[in-house]
MIKOLTI-471801 format. One line per 2 residues: number of its first residue (from 1); their letters; for each residue x, y, z of C-alpha. Coordinates in Angstrom, 3 decimals, m for minus. Example, Ala and Ser with C-alpha at 12.3 -4.5 7.8 and 13.67 -1.06 7.14 Angstrom:
BEGIN
1	AS	12.300/m4.500/7.800  13.670/m1.060/7.140
This chain:
BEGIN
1	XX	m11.179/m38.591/m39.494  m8.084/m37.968/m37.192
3	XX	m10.135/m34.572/m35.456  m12.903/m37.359/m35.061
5	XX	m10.778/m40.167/m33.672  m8.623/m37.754/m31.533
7	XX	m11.291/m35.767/m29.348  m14.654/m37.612/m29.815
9	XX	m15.384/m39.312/m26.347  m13.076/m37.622/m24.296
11	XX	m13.492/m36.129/m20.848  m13.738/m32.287/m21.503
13	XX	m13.138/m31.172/m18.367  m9.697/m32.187/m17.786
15	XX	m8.528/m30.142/m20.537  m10.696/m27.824/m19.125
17	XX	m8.917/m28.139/m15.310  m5.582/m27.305/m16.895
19	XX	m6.445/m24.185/m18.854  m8.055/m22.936/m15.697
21	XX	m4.903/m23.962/m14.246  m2.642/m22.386/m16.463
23	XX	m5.055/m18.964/m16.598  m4.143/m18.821/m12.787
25	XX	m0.287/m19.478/m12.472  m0.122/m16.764/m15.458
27	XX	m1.686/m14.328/m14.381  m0.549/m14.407/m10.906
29	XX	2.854/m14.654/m12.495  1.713/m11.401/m14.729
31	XX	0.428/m9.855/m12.281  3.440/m9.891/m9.362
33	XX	6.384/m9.224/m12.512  4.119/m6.242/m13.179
35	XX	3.165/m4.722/m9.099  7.087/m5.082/m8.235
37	XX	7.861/m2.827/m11.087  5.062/m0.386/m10.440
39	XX	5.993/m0.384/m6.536  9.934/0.453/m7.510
41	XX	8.503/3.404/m9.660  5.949/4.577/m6.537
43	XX	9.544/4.332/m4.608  12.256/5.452/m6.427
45	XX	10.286/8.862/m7.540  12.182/9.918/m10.450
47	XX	16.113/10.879/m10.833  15.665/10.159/m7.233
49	XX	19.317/8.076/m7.054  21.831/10.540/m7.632
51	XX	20.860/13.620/m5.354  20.560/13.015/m1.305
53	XX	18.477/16.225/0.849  20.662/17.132/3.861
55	XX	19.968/18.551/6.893  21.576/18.888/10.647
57	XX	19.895/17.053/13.055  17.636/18.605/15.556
59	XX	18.758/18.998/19.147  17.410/20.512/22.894
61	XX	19.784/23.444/21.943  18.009/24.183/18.419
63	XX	14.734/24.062/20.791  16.518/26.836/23.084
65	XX	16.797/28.916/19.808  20.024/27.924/18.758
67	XX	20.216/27.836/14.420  20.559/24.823/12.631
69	XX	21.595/26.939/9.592  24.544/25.299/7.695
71	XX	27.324/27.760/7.794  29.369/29.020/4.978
73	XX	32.501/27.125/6.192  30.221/24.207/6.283
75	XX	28.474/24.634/2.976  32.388/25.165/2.164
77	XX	33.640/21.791/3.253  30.544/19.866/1.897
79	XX	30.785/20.631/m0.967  34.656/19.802/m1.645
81	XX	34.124/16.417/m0.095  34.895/13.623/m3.144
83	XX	32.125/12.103/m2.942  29.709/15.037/m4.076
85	XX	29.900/16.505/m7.564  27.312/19.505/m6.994
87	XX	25.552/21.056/m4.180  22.262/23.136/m4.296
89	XX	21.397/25.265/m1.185  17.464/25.772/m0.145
91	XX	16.431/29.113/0.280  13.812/29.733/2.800
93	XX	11.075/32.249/2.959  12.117/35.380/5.356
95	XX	8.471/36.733/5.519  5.256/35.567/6.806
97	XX	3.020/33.803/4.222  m0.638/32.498/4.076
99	XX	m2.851/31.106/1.353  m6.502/31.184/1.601
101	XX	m9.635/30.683/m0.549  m12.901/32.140/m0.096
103	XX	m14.293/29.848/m2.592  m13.295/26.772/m0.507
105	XX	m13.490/28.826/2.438  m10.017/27.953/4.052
107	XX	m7.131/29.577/5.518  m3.478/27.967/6.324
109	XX	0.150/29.500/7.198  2.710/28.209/4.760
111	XX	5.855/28.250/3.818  8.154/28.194/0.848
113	XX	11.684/27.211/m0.112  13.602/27.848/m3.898
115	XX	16.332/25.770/m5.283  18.114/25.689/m8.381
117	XX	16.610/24.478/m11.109  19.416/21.973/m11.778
119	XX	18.381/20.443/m8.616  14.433/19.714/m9.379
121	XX	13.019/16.957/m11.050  10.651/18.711/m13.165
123	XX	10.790/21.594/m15.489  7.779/23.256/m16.047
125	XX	7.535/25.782/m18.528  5.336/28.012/m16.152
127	XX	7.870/27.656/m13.419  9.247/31.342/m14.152
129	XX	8.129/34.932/m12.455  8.911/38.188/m13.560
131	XX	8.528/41.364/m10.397  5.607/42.471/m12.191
133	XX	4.041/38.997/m12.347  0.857/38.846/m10.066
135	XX	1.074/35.057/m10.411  3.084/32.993/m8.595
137	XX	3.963/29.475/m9.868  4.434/26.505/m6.849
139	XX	5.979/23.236/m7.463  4.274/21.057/m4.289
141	XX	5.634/17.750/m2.965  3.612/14.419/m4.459
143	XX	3.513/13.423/m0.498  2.134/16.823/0.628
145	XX	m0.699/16.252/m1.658  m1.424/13.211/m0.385
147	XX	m1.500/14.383/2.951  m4.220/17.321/2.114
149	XX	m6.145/14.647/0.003  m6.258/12.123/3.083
151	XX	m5.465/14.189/6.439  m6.270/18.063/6.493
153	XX	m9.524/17.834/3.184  m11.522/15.228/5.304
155	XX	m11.071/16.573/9.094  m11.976/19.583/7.186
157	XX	m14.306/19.462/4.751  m12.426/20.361/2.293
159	XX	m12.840/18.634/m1.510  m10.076/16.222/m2.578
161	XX	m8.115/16.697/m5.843  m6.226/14.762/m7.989
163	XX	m3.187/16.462/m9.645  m4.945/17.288/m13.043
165	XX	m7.832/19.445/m10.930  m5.639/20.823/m8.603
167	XX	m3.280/22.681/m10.888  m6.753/24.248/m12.391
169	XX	m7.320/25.622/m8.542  m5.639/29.430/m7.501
171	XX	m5.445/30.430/m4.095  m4.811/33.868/m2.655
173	XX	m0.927/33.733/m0.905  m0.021/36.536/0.863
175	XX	3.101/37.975/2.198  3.772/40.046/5.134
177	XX	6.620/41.502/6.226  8.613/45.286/7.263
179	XX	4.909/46.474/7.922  3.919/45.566/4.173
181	XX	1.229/43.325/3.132  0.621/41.944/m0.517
183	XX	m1.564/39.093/m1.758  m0.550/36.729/m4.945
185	XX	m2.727/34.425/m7.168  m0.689/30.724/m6.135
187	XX	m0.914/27.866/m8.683  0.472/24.770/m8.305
189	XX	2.169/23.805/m11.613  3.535/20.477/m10.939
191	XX	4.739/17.746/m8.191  7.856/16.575/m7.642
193	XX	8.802/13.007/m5.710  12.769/13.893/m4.888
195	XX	11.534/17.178/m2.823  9.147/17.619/0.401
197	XX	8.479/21.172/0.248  6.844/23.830/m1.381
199	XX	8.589/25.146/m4.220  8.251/28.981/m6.123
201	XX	11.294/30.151/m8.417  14.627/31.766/m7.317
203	XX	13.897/35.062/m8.862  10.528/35.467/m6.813
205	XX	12.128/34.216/m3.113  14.673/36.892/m3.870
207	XX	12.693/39.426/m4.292  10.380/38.602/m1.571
209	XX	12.706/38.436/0.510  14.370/41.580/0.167
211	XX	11.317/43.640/0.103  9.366/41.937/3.320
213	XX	12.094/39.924/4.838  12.499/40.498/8.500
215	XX	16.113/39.745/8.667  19.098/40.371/5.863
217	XX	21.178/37.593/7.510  21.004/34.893/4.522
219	XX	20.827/30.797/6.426  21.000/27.697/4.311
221	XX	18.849/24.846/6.370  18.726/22.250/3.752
223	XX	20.963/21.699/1.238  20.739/19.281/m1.950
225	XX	23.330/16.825/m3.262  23.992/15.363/m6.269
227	XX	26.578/12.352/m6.157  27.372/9.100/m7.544
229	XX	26.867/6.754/m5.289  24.305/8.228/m2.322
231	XX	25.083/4.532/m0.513  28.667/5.492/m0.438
233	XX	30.218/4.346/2.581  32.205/7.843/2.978
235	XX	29.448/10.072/2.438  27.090/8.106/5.337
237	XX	30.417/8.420/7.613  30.528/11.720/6.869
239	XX	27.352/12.267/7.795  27.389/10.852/10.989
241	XX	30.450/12.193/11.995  29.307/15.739/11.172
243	XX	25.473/15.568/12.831  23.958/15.676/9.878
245	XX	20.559/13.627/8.311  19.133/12.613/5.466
247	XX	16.125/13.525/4.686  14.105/10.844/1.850
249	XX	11.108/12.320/m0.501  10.471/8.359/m1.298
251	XX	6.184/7.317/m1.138  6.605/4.370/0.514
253	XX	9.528/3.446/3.341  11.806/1.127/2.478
255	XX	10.591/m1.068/4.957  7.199/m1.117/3.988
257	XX	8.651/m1.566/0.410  10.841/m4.580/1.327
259	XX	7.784/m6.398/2.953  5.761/m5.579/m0.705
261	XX	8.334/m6.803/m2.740  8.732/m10.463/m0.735
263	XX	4.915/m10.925/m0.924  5.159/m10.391/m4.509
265	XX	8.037/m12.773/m5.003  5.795/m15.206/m2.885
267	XX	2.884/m14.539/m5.002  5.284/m14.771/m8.272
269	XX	6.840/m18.186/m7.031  3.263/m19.865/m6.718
271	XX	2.014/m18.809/m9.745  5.359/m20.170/m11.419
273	XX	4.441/m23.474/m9.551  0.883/m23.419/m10.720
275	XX	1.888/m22.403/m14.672  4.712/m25.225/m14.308
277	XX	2.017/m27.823/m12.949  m0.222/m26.962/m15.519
279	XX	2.270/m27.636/m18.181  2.644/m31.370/m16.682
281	XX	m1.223/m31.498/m17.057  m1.563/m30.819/m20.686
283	XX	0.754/m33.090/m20.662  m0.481/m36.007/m19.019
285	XX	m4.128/m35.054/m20.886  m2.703/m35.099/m23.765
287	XX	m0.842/m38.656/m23.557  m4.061/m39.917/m21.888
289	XX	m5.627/m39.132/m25.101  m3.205/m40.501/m27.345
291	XX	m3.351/m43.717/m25.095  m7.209/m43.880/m25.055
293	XX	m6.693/m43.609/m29.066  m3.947/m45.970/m29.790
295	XX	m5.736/m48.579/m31.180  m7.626/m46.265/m33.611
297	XX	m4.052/m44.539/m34.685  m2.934/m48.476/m35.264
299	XX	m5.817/m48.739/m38.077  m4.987/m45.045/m39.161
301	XX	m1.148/m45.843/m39.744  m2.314/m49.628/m41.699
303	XX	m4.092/m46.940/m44.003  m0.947/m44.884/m44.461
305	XX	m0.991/m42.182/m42.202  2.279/m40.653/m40.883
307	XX	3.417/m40.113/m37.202  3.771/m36.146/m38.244
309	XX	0.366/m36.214/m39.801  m1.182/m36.956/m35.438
311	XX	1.480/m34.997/m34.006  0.833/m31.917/m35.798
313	XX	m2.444/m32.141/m35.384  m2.313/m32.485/m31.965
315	XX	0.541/m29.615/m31.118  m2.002/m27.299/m33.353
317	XX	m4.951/m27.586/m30.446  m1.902/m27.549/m27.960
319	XX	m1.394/m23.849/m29.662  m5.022/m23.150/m29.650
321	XX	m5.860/m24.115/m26.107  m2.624/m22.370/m24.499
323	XX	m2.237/m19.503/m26.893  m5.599/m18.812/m26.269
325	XX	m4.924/m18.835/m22.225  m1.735/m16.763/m22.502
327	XX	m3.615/m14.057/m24.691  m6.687/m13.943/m21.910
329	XX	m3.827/m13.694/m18.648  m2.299/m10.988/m21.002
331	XX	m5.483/m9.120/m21.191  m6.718/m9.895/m17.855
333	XX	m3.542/m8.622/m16.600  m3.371/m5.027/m19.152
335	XX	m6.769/m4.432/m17.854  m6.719/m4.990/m13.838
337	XX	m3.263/m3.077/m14.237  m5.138/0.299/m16.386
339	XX	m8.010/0.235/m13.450  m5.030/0.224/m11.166
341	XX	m3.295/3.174/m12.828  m6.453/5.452/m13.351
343	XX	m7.243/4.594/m9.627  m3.675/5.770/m8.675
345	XX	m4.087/8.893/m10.638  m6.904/9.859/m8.718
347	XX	m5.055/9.672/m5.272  m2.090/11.697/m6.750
349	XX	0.235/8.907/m7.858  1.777/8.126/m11.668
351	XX	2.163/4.695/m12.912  2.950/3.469/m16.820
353	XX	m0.540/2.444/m18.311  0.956/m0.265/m20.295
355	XX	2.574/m3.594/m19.139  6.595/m3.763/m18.014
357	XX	8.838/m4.892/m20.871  9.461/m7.850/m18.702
359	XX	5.933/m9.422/m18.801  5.773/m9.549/m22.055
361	XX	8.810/m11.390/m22.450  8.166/m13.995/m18.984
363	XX	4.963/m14.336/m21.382  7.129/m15.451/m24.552
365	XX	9.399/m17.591/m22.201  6.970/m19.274/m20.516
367	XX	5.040/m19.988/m23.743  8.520/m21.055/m25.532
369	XX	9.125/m23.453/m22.826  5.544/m24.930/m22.876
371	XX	5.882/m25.344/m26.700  8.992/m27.380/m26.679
373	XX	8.017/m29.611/m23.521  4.368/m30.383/m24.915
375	XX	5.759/m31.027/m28.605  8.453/m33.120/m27.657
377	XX	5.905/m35.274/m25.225  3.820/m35.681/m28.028
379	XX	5.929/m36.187/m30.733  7.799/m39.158/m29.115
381	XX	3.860/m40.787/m27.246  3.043/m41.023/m30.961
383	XX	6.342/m42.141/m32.321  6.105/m45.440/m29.716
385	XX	2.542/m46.326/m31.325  4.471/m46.253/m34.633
387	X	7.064/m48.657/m34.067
């Protein structure tokens, strides 16, 4: 009698008009929460905070020929400055290399650079050579493959890979050097966001650089930091005062990442304002109906109903209709967010396949708050028909 009473006659499509409403603010809402997290993970790379790349800067006399090696009296006073715990020192290739495939039918110089392994970002278990190893294992900047995927493989020709395919691809890299000449099987085995350059272990630059090297002298271009605080006041000082750069591995400037983040918190703040209007619209519906019904709920109560008895049964659809529209944004949401990450995979980029900690809970706030401000609405419309 009360389901009868309650929602026969009345206008469907303004309940309709605010779960539409309330589909939209969510999932906008969802949806921004969910990109800004995703966009600090594309920029912060990983572990990226604590360690800074250094470099001097380049100058008309380093274009003369003059080095822009770091000295040992420099590497020296680096790395006893407070402000940096450790310091790892690049070591560059001393030989001529170049990879090439017949299979793909391309040819490039290159060049390589070893750190220690303290200093990377990844650890893969292949990441090791031995002298009689014929294979040589690369770590290759996330960026760099980006720029083959979308710069050198289309002026090219050239297939594009994704990082899975890639690391299934060998190359022939060979080294030349002291009037010797030996080709390597190169395979990438992973990507790393803190480090633009191409990386093969310690052991191996040693030894290929004492047996084609062109020059004993040992030069440190780039060196690594780790630190505390890489915004430290004293350590950018420093920096200036000595000619020195930074040099970032980040995807995206932090320019371009500043702009992304203020559209989001535009696109956030609406869809707050549309969930938050929506909530006033059940609300108003909702009254409207137990207005268009009072009479009705008059007779009811002569018969002995209880206020509780149309209150719950109203704040039970009110859980139905808008449980209902938070599970949909949720879904809506999970799934635009997994095409997203497969798409990313595809053009080299890593994102979590799940949903941020943080939606799920704006969901439960958001859905707390509507609970409580509907109920309460409700509870006291039907109490005034009662006394």
């Amino acid at each position: 009698m009360l389901q009868k009473i309650l929602w026969d006659n009345q206008n469907p499509r303004q309940i309709w008009g605010a779960v539409i409403g309330a589909f939209l603010g969510l999932f906008l809402l969802f949806s921004a929460i969910q990109l800004f997290h995703d966009i600090r993970s594309l920029t912060a790379g990983k572990g990226e905070d604590r360690y800074v790349l250094v470099n001097k800067k380049v100058n008309i006399f380093n274009t003369l020929g003059a080095s822009s090696a770091f000295t040992p009296e420099e590497i020296d006073t680096l790395t006893q400055q407070p402000f940096v715990e450790s310091i790892g020192k690049f070591t560059p290739n001393k030989f001529k290399v170049s990879a090439s495939s017949s299979m793909m039918g391309f040819y490039t110089e290159l060049f390589f650079e070893a750190v220690e392994d303290e200093y990377l970002d990844i650890h893969p278990r292949k990441f090791k050579w031995k002298t009689d190893q014929q294979e040589i294992p690369i770590i290759l900047s996330r960026d760099y493959l980006a720029l083959y995927n979308f710069g050198f493989a289309p002026s090219q020709g050239l297939p594009q890979f994704t990082q899975n395919t890639i690391k299934k691809v060998s190359v022939d890299v060979t080294l030349q050097g002291k009037g010797l000449r030996q080709t390597f099987t190169g395979k990438i085995v992973g990507f790393s966001d803190r480090i633009n350059s191409v990386l093969v272990p310690q052991d191996f630059m040693d030894w290929a650089n004492n047996k084609f090297g062109n020059t004993q002298k040992s030069s440190i271009s780039r060196v690594i930091l780790a630190t505390e605080n890489p915004y430290s006041p004293d350590l950018r000082q420093y920096l200036k005062d000595n000619n020195l750069e930074v040099s970032s591995g980040k995807l995206i400037g932090g320019q371009v990442g500043i702009i992304i983040n203020i559209i989001l918190g535009l696109i956030a703040f609406i869809g707050l304002i549309i969930t938050v209007l929506s909530i006033l619209v059940f609300i108003l519906n909702f009254e409207l109906i137990i207005s268009r019904t009072s009479s009705e709920i008059g007779l009811l109560m002569q018969l002995g109903y209880q206020p509780q008895q149309v209150s719950q049964l109203l704040v039970k659809r009110l859980i139905t209709l808008f449980g209902g529209v938070l599970i949909t944004a949720f879904l809506a949401v999970l799934i635009g967010h997994f095409i997203l990450s497969k798409w990313l995979v595809g053009q080299s980029f890593e994102i979590s396949a799940g949903l941020h900690w943080s939606v799920w809970l704006a969901g439960l706030l958001v859905g707390c708050l509507f609970f409580m401000i509907n109920k309460n609405s409700i509870e006291r419309k039907v109490g005034q028909l009662f006394l």
